[in-house]
KEKOLBA-324283 format. One record per residue (C-alpha): x, y, z. Coordinates in nm, 4 decimals. Example, Ala and Ser with C-alpha at 12.3 -4.5 7.8 and 13.67 -1.06 7.14 Angstrom:
2
{xx 1.2300&yy -0.4500&zz 0.7800}
{xx 1.3670&yy -0.1060&zz 0.7140}
This chain:
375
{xx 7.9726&yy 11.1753&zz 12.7336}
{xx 7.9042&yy 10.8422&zz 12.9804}
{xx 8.1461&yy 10.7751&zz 13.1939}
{xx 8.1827&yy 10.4583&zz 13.0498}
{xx 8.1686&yy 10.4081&zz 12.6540}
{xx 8.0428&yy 10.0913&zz 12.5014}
{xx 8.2128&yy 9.8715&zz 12.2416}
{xx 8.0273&yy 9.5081&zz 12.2979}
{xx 8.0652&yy 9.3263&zz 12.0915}
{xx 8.3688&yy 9.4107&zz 12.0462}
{xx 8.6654&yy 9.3058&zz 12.2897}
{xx 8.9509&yy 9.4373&zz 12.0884}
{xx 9.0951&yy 9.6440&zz 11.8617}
{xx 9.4109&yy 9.5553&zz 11.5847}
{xx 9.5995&yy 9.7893&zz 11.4170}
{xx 9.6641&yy 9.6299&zz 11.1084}
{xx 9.9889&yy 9.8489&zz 10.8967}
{xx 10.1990&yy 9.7570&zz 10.6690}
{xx 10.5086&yy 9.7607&zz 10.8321}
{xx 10.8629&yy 9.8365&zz 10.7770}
{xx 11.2179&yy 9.7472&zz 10.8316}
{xx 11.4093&yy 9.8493&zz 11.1596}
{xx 11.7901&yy 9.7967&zz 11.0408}
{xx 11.9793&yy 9.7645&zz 10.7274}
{xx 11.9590&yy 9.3722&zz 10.7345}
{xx 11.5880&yy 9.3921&zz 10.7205}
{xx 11.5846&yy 9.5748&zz 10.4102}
{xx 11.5942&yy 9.2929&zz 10.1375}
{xx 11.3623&yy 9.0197&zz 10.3710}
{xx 11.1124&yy 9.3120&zz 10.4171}
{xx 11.1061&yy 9.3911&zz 10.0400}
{xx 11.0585&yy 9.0153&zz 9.9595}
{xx 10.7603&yy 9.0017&zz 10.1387}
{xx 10.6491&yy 9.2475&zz 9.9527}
{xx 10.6690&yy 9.1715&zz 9.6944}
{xx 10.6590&yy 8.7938&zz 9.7159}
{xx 10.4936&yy 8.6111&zz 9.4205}
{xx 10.6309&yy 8.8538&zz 9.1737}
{xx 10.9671&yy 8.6987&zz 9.0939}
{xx 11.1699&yy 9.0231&zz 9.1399}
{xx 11.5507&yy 8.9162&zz 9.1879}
{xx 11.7292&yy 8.9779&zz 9.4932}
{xx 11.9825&yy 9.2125&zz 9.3318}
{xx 11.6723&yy 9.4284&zz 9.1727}
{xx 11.5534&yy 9.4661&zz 9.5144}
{xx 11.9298&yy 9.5797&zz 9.6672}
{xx 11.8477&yy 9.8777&zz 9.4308}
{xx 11.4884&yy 9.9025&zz 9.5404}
{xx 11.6023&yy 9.9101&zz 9.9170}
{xx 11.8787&yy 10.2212&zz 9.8112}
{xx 11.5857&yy 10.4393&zz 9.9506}
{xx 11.6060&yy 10.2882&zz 10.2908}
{xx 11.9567&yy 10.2513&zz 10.3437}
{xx 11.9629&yy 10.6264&zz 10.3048}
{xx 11.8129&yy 10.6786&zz 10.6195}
{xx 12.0003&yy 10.3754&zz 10.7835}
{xx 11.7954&yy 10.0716&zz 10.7152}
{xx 11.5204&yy 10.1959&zz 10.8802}
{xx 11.1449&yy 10.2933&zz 10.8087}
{xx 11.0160&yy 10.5219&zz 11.0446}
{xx 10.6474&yy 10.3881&zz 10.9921}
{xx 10.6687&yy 10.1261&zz 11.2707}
{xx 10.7866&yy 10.3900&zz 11.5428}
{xx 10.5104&yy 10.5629&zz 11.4359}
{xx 10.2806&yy 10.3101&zz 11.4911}
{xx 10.4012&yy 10.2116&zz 11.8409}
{xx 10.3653&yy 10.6198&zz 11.9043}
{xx 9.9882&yy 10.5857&zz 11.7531}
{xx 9.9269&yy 10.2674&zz 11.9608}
{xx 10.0226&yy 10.4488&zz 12.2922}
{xx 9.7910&yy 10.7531&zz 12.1839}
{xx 9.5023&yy 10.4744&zz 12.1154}
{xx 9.5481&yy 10.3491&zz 12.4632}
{xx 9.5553&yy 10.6469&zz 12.6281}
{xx 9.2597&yy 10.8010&zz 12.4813}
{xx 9.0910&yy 10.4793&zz 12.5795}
{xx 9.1351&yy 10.4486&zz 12.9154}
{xx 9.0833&yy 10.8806&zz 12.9712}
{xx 8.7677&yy 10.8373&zz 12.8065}
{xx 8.6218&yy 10.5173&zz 12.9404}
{xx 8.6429&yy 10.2684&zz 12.6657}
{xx 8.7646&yy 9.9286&zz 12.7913}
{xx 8.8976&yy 9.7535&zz 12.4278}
{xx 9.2846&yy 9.6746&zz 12.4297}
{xx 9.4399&yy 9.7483&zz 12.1230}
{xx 9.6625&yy 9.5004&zz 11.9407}
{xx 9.9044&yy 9.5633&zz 11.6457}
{xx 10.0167&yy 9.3189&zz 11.3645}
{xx 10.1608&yy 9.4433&zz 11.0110}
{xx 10.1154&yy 9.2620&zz 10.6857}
{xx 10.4909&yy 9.2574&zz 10.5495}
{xx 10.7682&yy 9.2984&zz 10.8760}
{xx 10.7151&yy 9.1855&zz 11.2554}
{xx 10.4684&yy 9.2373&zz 11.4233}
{xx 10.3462&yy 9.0008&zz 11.1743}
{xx 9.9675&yy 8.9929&zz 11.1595}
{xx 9.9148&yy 8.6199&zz 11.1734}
{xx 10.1161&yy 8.6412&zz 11.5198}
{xx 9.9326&yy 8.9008&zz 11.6513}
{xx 9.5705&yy 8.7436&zz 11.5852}
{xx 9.7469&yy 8.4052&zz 11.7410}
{xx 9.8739&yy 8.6427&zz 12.0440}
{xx 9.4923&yy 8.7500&zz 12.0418}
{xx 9.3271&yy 8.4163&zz 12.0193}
{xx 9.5198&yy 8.2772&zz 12.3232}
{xx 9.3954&yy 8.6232&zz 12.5088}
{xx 9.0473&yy 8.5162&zz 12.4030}
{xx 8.9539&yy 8.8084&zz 12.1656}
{xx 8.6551&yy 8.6812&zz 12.0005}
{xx 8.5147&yy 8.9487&zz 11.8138}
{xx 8.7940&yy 9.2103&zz 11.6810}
{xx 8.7713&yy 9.5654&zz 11.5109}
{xx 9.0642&yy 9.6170&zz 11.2437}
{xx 9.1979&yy 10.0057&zz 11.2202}
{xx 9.3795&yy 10.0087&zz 10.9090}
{xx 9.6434&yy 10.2535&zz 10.8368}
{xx 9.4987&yy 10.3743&zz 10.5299}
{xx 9.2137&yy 10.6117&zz 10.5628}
{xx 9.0921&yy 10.5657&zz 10.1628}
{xx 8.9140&yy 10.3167&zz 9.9164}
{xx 9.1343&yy 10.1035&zz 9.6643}
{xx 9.3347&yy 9.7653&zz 9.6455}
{xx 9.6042&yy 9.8468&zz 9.7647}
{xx 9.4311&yy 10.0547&zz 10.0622}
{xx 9.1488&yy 9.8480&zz 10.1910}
{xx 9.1080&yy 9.5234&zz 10.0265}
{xx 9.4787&yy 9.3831&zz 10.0436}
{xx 9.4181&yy 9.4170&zz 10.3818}
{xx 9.1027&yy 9.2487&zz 10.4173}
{xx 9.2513&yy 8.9254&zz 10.1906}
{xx 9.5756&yy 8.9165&zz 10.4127}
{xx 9.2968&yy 8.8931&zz 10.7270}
{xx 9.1591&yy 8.5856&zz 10.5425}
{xx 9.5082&yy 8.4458&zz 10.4993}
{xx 9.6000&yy 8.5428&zz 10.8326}
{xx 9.2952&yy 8.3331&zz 10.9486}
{xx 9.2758&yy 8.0536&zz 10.7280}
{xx 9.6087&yy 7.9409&zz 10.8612}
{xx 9.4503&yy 7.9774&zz 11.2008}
{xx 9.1887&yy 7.7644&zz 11.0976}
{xx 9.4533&yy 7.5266&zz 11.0096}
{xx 9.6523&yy 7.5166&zz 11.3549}
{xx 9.3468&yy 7.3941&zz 11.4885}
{xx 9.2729&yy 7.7153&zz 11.6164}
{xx 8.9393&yy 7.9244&zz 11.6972}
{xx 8.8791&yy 8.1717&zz 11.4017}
{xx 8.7899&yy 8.4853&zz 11.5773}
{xx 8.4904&yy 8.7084&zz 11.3746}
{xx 8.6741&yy 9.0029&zz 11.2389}
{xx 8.5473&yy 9.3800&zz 11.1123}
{xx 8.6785&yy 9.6654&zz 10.9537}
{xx 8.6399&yy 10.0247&zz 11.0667}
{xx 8.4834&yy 10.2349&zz 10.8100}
{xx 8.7559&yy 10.4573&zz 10.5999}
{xx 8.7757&yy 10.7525&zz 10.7736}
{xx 8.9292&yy 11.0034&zz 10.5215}
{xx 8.6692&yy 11.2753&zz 10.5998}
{xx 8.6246&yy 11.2450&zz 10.9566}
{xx 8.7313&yy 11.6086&zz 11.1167}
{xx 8.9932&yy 11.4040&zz 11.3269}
{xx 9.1657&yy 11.3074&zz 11.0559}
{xx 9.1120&yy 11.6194&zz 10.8440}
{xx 9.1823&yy 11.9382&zz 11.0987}
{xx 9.4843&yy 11.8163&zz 11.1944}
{xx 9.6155&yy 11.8250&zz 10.8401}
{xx 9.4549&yy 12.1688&zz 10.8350}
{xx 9.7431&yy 12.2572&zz 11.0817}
{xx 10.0048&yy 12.1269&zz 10.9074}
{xx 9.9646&yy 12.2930&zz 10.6030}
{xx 9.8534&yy 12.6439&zz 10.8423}
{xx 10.1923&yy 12.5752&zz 11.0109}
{xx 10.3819&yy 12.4816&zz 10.6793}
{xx 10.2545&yy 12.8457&zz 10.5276}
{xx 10.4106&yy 13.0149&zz 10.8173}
{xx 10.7618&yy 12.8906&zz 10.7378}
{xx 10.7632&yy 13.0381&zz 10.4039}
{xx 10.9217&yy 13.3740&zz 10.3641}
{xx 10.7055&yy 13.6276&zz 10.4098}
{xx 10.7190&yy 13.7568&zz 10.0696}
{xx 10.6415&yy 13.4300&zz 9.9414}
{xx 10.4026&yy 13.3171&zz 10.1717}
{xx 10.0607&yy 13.4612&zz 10.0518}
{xx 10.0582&yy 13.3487&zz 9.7230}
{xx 10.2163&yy 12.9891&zz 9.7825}
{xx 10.0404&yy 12.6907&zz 9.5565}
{xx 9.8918&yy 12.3513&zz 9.7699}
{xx 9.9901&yy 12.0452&zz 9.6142}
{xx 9.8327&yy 11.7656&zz 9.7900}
{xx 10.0147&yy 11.4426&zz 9.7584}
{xx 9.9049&yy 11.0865&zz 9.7785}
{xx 10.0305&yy 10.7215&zz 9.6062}
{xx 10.0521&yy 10.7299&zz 9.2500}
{xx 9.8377&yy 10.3555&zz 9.1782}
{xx 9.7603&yy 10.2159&zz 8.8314}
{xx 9.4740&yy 10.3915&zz 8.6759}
{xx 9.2510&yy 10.1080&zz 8.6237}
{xx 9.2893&yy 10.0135&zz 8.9942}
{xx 9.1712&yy 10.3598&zz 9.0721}
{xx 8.8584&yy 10.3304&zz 8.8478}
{xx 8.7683&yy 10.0137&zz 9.0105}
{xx 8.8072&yy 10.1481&zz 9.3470}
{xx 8.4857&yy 10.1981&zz 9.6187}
{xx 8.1276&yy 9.9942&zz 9.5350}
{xx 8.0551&yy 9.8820&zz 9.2219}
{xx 7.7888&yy 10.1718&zz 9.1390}
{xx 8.0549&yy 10.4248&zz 9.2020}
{xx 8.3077&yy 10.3258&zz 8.9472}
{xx 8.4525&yy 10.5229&zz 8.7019}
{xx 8.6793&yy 10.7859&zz 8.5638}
{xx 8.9386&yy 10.7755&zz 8.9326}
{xx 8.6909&yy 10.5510&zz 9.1253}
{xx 8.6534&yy 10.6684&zz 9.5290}
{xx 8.9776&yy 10.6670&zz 9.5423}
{xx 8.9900&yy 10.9987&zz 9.3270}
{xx 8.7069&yy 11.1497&zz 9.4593}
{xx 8.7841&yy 11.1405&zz 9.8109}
{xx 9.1223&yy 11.2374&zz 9.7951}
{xx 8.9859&yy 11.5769&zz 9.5914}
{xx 8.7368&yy 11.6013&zz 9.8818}
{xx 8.9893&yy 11.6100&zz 10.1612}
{xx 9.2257&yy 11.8456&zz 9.9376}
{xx 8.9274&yy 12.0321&zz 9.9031}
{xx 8.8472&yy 12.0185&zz 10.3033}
{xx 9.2182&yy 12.1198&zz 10.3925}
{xx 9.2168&yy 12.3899&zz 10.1436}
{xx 8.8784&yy 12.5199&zz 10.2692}
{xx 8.9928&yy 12.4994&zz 10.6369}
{xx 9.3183&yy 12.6728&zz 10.5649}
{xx 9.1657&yy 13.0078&zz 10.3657}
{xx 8.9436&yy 13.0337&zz 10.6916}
{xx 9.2515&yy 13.0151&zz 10.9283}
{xx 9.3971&yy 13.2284&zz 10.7009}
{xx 9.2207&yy 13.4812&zz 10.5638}
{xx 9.4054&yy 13.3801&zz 10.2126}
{xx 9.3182&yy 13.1604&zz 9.9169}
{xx 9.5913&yy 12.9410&zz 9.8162}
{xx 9.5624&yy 12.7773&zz 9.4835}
{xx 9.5690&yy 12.3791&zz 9.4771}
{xx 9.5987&yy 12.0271&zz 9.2836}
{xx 9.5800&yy 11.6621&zz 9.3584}
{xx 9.9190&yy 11.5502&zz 9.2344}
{xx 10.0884&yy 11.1878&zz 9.2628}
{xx 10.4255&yy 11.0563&zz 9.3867}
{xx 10.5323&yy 10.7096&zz 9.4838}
{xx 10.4899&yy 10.5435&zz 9.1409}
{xx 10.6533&yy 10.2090&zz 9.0862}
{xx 10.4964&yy 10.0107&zz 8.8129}
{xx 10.6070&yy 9.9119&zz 8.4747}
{xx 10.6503&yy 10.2303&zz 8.2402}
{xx 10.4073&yy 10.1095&zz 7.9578}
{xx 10.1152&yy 10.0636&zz 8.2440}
{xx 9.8987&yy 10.3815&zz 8.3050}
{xx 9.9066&yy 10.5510&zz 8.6601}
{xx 9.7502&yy 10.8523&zz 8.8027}
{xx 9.9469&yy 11.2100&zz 8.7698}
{xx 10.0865&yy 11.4492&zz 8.7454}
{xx 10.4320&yy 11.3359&zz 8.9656}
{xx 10.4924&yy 11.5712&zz 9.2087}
{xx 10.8094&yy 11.6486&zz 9.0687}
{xx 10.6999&yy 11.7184&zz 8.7412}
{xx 10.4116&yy 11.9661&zz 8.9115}
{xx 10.6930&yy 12.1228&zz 9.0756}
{xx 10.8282&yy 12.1833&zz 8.7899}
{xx 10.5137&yy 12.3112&zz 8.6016}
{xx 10.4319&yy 12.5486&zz 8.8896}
{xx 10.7717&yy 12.7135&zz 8.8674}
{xx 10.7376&yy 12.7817&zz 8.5139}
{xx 10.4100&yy 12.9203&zz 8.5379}
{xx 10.5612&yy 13.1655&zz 8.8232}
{xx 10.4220&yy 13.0462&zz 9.0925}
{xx 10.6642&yy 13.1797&zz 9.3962}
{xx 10.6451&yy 12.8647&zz 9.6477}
{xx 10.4565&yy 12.5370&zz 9.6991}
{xx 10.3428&yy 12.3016&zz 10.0565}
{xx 10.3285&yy 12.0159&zz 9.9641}
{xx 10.0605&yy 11.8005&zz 10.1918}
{xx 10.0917&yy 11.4543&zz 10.1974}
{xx 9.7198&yy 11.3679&zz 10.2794}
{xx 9.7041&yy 11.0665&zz 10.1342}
{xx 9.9546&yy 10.8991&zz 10.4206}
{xx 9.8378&yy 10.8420&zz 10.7694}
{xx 10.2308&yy 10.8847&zz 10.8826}
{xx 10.6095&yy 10.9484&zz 10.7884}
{xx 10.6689&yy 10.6454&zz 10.6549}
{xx 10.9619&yy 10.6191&zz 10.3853}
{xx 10.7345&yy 10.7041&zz 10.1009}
{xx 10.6858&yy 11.0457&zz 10.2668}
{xx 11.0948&yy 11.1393&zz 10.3709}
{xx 11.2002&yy 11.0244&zz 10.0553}
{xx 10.9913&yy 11.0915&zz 9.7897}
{xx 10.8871&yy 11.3753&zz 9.9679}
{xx 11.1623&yy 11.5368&zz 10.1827}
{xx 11.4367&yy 11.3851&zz 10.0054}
{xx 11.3606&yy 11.3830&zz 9.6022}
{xx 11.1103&yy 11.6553&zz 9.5738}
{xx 11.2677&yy 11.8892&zz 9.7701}
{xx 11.6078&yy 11.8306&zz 9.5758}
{xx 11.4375&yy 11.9132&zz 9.2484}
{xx 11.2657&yy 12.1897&zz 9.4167}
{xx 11.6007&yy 12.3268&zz 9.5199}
{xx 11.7515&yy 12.3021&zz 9.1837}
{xx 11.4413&yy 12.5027&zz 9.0554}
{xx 11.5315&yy 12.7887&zz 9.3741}
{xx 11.1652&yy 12.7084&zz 9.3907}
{xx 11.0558&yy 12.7600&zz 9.7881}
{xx 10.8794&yy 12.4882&zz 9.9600}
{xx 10.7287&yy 12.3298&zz 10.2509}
{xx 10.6421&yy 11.9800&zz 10.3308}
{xx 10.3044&yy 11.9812&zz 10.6326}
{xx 10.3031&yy 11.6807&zz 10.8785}
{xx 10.0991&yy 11.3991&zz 10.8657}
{xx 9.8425&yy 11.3309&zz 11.1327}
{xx 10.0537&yy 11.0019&zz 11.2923}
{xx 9.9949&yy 11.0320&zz 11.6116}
{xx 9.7555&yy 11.3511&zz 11.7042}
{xx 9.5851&yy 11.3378&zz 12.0122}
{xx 9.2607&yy 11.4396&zz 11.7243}
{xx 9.3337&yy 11.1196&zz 11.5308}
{xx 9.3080&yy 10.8876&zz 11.8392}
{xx 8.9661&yy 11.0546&zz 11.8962}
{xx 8.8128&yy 11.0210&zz 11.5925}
{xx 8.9250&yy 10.6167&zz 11.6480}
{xx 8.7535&yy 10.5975&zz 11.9306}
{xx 8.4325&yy 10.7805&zz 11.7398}
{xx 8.4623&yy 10.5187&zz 11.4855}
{xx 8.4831&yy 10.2602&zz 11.7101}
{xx 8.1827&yy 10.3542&zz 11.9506}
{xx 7.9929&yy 10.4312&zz 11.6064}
{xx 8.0698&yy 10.0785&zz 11.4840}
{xx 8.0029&yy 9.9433&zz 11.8068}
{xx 7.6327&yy 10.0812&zz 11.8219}
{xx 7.6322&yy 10.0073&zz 11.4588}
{xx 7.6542&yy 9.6228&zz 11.5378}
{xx 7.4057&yy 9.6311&zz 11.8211}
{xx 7.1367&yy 9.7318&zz 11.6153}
{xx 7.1222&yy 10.0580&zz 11.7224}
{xx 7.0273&yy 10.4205&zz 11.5503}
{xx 7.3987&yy 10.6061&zz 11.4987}
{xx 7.4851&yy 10.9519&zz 11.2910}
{xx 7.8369&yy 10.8978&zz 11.1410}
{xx 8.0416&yy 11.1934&zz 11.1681}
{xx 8.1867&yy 11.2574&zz 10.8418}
{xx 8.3065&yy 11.6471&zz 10.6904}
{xx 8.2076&yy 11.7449&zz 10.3482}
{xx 7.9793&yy 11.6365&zz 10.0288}
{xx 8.0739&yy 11.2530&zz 10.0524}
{xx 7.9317&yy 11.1846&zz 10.3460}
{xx 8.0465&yy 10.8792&zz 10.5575}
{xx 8.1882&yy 10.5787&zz 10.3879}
{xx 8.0186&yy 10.1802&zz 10.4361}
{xx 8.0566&yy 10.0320&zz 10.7342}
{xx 8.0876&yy 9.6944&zz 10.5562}
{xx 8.2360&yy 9.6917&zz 10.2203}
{xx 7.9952&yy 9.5670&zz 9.9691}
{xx 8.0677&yy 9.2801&zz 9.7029}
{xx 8.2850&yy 9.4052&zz 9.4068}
{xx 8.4350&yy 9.6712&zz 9.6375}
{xx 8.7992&yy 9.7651&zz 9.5014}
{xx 8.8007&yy 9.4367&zz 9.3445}
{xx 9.1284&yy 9.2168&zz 9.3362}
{xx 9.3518&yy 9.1473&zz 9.0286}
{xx 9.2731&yy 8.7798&zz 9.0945}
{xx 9.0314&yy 8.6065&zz 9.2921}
{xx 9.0817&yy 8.5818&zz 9.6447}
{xx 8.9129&yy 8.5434&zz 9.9467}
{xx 8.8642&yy 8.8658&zz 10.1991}
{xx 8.8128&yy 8.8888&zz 10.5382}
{xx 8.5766&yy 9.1455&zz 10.6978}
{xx 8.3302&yy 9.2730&zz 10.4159}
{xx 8.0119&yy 9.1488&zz 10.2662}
{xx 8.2096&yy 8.8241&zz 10.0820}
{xx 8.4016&yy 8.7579&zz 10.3799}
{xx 8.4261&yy 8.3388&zz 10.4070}
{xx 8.4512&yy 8.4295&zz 10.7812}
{xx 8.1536&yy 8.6105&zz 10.8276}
């Protein structure tokens, strides 16, 4: 490795989350910019927010972010990449606008975006991208100077992101009772979304029947499960299952709940269950409740034994593959010859995303892909 990586163009890195609230007065203001433009009613979201004021107010996905920020920055500077890394969130402070503002006054002029989603959908990838080109159309309108802006690739199958999941689930297995352990079922979690979001999810060629967003999250189950019967010596049985749903009852979303697969393993005999939330980058509240709090319950009234692995958050692995991804993109832009590292049949993902990619519910410009206005 040089003693000196290079990331020109580039001169800086964002962070881009989704961000959470920090205290229980946070809890309705963060949920109405969530879901602003929806007319939910303040009292509907009270209810909505019972989840967080379980754990006091608090999401734990922004800690996690500063913990993955000073990870990013000390990978950096040990391997010898000179970027700073910025952080802005779409719905709770730091507030993304503000951060690219904090960044234009710094004079970033050419900015890679790390998104804390490592898969292809709406909600995932292009959300993102269309709150960068709100983020910098109103910069445009302060007068400002509209900095160029790309995406890192999605990175679900890059062996930083995968192995350390592998040791969650390895670790996970190893809390089971013994006379459990060996025969324990995987269920590998990730966001229940509407099913015709997930068909329209990745390029335009590839959708279908669960879109990319489908396919990839049975490839990294797959991966896990794969590295886990070689650390193991066993083969542990395993699903894609679903949790997080919140839409409208009569609209179609992907299952089975993870509840309800709980459920059917137990009455099938199956003598314990990890559940692996791959499909989450950190703890955030989706994880300790849905997770840790509501699946475990029902698991407990079952007397069915389980597990819930860590996410990656802040492995020292994760921050690595960043840095690959942002060295790759780096070359990438300079017109250079690069081999992507990527695990598994999939190979790696776009390094732009193409026209029609994960396509919005409505028309709306996005930053940093093919359509981008600020190309």
């Amino acid at each position: 490795m040089p003693d000196v990586l290079d990331a020109t163009p580039y001169d800086a890195l964002l962070l881009l989350s989704f961000g959470g609230p920090e205290g229980p007065d946070d809890v309705v203001p963060f949920l109405e910019n969530v879901t602003r433009g929806r007319g939910i009613p303040k009292e509907r979201l009270k209810e909505v927010g019972q989840h967080y004021f379980l754990f006091g107010g608090v999401s734990p996905i922004n800690d996690q972010n500063r913990a993955l920020l000073d990870a990013l920055r000390k990978d950096f500077a040990e391997h010898g990449l000179d970027l700073p890394v910025y952080w802005g969130n779409r719905n709770w402070a730091p507030y993304l606008t503000d951060t690219l503002r904090e960044m234009v006054a710094d004079g970033r002029r050419r900015i890679l975006v790390l998104a804390t989603s490592a898969y292809a959908s709406y909600s995932g990838c292009r959300q993102y991208r269309e709150n960068l080109a709100d983020a910098l159309a109103t910069l445009q309108a302060e007068g400002l100077e509209v900095p160029r802006v790309d995406k890192l690739r999605h990175y679900f199958n890059h062996p930083g992101f995968v192995q350390p999941m592998v040791d969650g689930v390895v670790a996970s297995l190893a809390e089971l009772p013994e006379d459990v352990r060996d025969h324990a079922h995987l269920a590998f979690t990730t966001h229940s979304i509407p099913t015709t979001s997930a068909d329209t999810s990745g390029p335009v060629e590839g959708h279908g029947d669960g879109g990319a967003y489908v396919r990839q999250h049975l490839e990294v189950a797959r991966l896990v499960a794969d590295g886990v019967r070689e650390r193991t010596g066993m083969e542990h049985p395993w699903q894609l299952v679903y949790q997080s749903r919140s839409g409208a009852p009569h609209i179609p979303w992907l299952e089975p709940d993870i509840c309800d697969h709980l459920e059917e393993r137990h009455a099938a005999g199956v003598p314990a269950v990890v559940m692996a939330p791959i499909g989450f980058v950190s703890d955030h509240m989706e994880v300790l409740y849905d997770l840790d709090t509501e699946a475990t319950a029902r698991a407990g009234e079952l007397g069915l034994p389980v597990r819930r692995s860590a996410t990656v958050g802040a492995d020292p692995r994760f921050a690595a593959a960043v840095r690959d991804l942002v060295v790759e993109r780096s070359a990438v832009e300079r017109g250079q010859d690069v081999t992507p590292c990527a695990l598994g049949a999939l190979g790696p993902s776009h390094q732009v995303c193409p026209v029609g990619c994960c396509p919005a519910r409505a028309a709306k410009p996005a930053a940093a892909g093919a359509d981008s206005p600020y190309a």
